[in-house]
N, C-alpha and C positions, 0 to 999 in steps of 0.2 A: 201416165208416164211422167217424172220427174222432168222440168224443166231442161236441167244439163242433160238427158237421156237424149231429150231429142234435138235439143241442137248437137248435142254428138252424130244421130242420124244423117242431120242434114251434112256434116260435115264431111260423114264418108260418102254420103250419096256425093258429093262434089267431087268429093276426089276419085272415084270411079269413072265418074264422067272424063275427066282431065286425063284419066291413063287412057281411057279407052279412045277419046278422039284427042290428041294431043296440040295443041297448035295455040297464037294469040286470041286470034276470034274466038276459039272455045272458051278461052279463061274470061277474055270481055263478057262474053252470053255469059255465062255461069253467075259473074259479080252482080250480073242486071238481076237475075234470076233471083238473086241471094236480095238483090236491095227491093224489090218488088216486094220481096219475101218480108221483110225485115219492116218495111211500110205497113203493109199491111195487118202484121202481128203487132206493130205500135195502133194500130187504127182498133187492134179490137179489145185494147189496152183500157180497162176502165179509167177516166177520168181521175185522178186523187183531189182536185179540188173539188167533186161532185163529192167524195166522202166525210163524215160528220164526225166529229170527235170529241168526245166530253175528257176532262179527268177527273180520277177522285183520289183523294190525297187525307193523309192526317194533316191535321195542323202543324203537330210539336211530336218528335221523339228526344230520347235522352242520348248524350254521344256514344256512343260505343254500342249504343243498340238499332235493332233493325227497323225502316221502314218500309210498306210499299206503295209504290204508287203504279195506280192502273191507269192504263187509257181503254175506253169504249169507242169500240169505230163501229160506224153505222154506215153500208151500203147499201145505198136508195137506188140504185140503177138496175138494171135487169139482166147486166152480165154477172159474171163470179169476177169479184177482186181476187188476184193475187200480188201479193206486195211484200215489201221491208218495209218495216217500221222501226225508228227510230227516236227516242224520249231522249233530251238534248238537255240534259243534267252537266252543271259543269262539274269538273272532278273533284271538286271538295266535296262532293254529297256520295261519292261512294257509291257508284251506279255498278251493280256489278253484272248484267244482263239487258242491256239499254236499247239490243236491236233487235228485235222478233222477224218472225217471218208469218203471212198470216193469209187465209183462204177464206174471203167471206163470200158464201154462194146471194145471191140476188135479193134486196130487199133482206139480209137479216146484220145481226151485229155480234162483235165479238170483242172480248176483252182480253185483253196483254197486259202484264206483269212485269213491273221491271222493282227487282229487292234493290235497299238503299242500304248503305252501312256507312253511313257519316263520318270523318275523318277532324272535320274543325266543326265548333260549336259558332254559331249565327243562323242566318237567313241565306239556307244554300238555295237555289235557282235554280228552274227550267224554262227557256224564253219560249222556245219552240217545241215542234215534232214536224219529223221529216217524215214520205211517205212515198218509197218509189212503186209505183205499179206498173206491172211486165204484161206482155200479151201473153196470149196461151202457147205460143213457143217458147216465151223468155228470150229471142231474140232484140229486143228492143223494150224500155220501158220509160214512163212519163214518172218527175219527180216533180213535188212541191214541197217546201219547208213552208208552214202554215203558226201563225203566231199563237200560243196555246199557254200562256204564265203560269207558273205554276212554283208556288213557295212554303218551304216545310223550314219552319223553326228547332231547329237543334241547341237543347236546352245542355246547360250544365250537368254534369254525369254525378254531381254529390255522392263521391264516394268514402264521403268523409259520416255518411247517415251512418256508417256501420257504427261509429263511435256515440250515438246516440243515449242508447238504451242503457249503456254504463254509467251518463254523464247524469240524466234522467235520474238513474235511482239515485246519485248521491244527492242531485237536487233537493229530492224527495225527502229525500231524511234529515240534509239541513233545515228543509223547511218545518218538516213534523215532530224531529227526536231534537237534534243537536240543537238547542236555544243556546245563545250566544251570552252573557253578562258584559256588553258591552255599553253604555249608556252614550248614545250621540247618532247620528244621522244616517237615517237608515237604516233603521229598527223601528221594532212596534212593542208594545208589551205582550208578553206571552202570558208567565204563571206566577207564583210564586213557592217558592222551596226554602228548606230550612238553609241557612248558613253552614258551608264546610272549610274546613282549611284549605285554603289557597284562592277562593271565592274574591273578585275585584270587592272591596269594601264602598267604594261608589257605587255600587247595585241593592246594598242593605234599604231596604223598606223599613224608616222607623216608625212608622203611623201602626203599621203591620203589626213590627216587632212589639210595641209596647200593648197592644190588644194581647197578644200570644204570651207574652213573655218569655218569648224566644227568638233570637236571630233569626229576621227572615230577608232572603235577598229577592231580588225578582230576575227572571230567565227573560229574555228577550228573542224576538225570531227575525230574520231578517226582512223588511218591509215589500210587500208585491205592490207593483204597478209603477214600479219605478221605468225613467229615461233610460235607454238603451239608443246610444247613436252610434251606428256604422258606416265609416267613410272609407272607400275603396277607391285610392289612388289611380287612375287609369291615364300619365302622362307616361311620356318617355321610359321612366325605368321597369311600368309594368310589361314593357315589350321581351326583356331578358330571358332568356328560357332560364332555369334551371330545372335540372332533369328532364322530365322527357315532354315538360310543359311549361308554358309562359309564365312568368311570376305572376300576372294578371289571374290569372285560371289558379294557380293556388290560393288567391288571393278570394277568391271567389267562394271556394270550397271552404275555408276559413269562416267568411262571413255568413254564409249558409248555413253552416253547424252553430254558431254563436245567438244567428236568429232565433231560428227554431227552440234551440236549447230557451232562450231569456222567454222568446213568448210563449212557451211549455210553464215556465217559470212563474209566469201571471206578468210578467213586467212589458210595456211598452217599447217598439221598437221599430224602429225607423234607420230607411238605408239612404246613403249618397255615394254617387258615382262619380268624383269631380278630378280635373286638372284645371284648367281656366275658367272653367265653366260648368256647369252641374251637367252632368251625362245621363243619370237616371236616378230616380226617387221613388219612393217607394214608403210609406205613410203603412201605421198601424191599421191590421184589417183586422176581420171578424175572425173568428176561430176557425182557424183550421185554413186562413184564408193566404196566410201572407207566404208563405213557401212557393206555392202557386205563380203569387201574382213576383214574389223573388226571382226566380228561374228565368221568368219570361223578361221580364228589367233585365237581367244580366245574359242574356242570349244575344244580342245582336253588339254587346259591348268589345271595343277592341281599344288596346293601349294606344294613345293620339303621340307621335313624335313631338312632341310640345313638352316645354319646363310646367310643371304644376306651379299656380300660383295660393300659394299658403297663406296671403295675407288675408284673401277672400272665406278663410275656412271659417273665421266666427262668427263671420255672418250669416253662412250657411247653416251652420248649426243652431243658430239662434232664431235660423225664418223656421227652423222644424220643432225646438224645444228652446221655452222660455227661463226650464226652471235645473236647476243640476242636474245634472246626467252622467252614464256612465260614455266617453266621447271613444271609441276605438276605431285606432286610423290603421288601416293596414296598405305601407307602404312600404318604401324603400331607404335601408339605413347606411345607402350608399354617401361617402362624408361629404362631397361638394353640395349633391342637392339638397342633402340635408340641413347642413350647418348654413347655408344660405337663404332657402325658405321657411323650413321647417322651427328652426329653435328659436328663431326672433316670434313666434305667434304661438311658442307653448305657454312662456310664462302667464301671458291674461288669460289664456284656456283654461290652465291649471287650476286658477284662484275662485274659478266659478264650477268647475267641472270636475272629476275623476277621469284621468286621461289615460289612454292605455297603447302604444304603439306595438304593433307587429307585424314583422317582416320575415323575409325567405331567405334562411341561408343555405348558402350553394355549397355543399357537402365537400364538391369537386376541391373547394379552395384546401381543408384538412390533406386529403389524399397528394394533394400536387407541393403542399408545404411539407408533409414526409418523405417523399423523393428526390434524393439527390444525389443519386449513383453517376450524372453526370456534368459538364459544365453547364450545359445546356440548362435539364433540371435541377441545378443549384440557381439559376437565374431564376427559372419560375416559379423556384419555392421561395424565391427570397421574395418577388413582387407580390406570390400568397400569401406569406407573412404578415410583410407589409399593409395590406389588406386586412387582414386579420386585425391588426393593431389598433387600426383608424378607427376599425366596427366595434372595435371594443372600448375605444376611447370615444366614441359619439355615444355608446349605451349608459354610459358612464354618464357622460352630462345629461341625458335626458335623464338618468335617475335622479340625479343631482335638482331637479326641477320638479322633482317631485309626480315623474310618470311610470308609468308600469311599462316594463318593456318584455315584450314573447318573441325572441330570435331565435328560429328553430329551423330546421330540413323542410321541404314540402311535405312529407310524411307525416310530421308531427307538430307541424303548426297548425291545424285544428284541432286537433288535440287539447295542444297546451292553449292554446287561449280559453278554450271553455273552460278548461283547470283554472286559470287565471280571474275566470269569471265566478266562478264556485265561491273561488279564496276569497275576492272583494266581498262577494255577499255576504259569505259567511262571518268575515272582518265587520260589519258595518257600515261599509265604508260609500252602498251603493246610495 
């Protein structure tokens, strides 16, 4: 019989008693009766600190997908447990079944299940598990919360991979088919083909040509093993949502597609995480290695309320690559922080480097500077505007410096920065 059965039992047994001899003294005996009762079902109440409890957990899921984590209890005693159980997940990790109920007869064990479905991406937490065990009436039960750690890393959801395999092929073909006739830095020699109309005439091979006696120019392809530096902003403005996630986390997804794409590519690639201070790094691995060891670098990262200090970025850059590089910073092209930190330390970046800044534009500002049906919304399209102007006039001087700028939606900003990366290659220019 069900627990609540039979304290329902007892409950009409009492009240029977009470109609049938009515009086004070009856209800006193009765409560003795009932705590007698209620003692001795705590007495026959398995201990919960006598029970054992392992867990077993993944390490890492991706966000938006499922984890589980089990507990094993072990009862050593010679009663049957019966209990709640309770797995003490804080709510960011998406517990959706966290209290069991569970009957372990004498001397065996059993396992409980609690599904995870992640909600923020880091090191979400379980300090504890709680554990009440009731007597065999369920009139009374013994609880203990028992220390049991327990940490599941919730990596980046890259769902920016879908844009891979498109990016890939065209990689592919810059590298195989489309040779370049550029002559300068970052290039290798490919082939050599006749001379046709519109052919750069700095490409003509005359050592070639007068063997043949014919026009010959040389194809060039764009050079593998090149620097690839990516710097991920994580001060103050990667805190911003835009859309339905932090600029941090687009900023992520961003650099994830750009990695993977360069080191597909054959070129070297290396990450930093910096505002004041360097947050996470991440060094060229073996094949197939650095995605991996990327994810797990950028899972416990979160935006620092802090101003990014930009003066420190060349030196950053220079303790990971000595020699040119492609340097791409994905930050924020909001005009204080930028015009303040940022463009005083492009110009020496530039003259050494190919520099590429991109950031997240907030869709939102479009739609609220086309709205003006009232006074209200003619104010906020004017200060979206206004907005609009400064970010267009800050993209403007970083071109003027000679950087490549990708200001785009969260959608489509890994996207276009791999476009961006294709075009340099393909230019020479890496």
């Amino acid at each position: 019989m069900a627990l609540t059965g039979r304290f329902i039992l007892l409950a009409l047994a009492g009240a029977i008693v009470v109609l049938l001899a009515p009086g004070p003294l009856t209800l006193l005996l009765l409560a003795g009766v009932l705590a007698v009762i209620a003692a001795v079902d705590l007495g026959l109440a398995v201990s919960p600190r006598r029970i054992t409890v392992a867990r077993e957990l993944p390490e890492s899921v991706r966000l938006t997908e499922t984890a589980v984590s089990a507990l094993v209890l072990t009862n050593p005693t010679d009663r049957t447990l019966r209990a709640r159980v309770r797995d003490g997940w804080q709510p960011s990790a998406g517990a959706v079944d966290p209290r069991h109920r569970v009957v372990i007869p004498a001397g065996q064990a059993r396992r409980v299940r609690t599904t995870l479905v992640p909600v923020r991406r880091g090191d979400r937490h379980s300090p504890h598990v709680t554990i009440r065990s009731a007597g065999p009436l369920g009139l009374a039960a013994r609880q203990v919360t028992m220390p049991l750690p327990g940490m599941l890393r919730v990596l980046p959801p890259f769902h920016a991979r879908r844009h891979l395999p498109s990016k890939l092929r065209r990689l592919r073909e810059l590298d195989g088919r489309a040779a370049v006739q550029i002559r300068g830095a970052g290039t290798e020699f490919d082939s050599l083909r006749d001379y046709v109309r519109g052919d750069d005439v700095r490409s003509i091979d005359w050592r070639a040509t007068a063997r043949r006696q014919a026009v010959v120019v040389r194809t060039w392809r764009p050079e593998r093993d090149r620097r690839v530096v990516i710097v991920l902003d994580t001060s103050r403005t990667a805190a911003a949502r835009i859309g339905d996630e932090p600029r941090l986390d687009t900023g992520m997804e961003a650099a994830l597609l750009l990695a993977v794409l360069a080191d597909r590519g054959g070129d070297r690639v290396d990450f930093l995480a910096v505002d004041r201070r360097v947050r996470a790094r991440v060094g060229s691995a073996d094949p197939g290695e650095l995605l991996p060891s990327l994810v797990q670098a950028m899972a416990p990262l979160e935006a620092e309320l802090i101003e990014a200090d930009f003066s420190r970025l060349p030196g950053h850059i220079a303790a990971v690559s000595a020699h040119r590089s492609l340097v791409v910073l994905l930050t924020s092209l909001d005009s204080g922080a930028a015009e303040e930190g940022l463009l005083p330390v492009l110009p020496a970046l530039c003259e050494k480097h190919v520099v590429v800044v991109a950031a997240v534009r907030d869709p939102q500002l479009d739609e609220t500077a086309a709205e003006r049906g009232t006074i209200s919304e003619v104010y906020r399209a004017a200060a979206a505007e206004r907005t609009r102007l400064e970010r267009a006039a800050m993209t403007a001087q970083l071109r003027l410096l000679g950087v490549e700028v990708v200001d785009e939606s969260p959608a489509l900003l890994p996207p276009r920065l791999a476009d961006a990366y294709i075009r340099l290659k393909a230019a020479g220019r890496l």
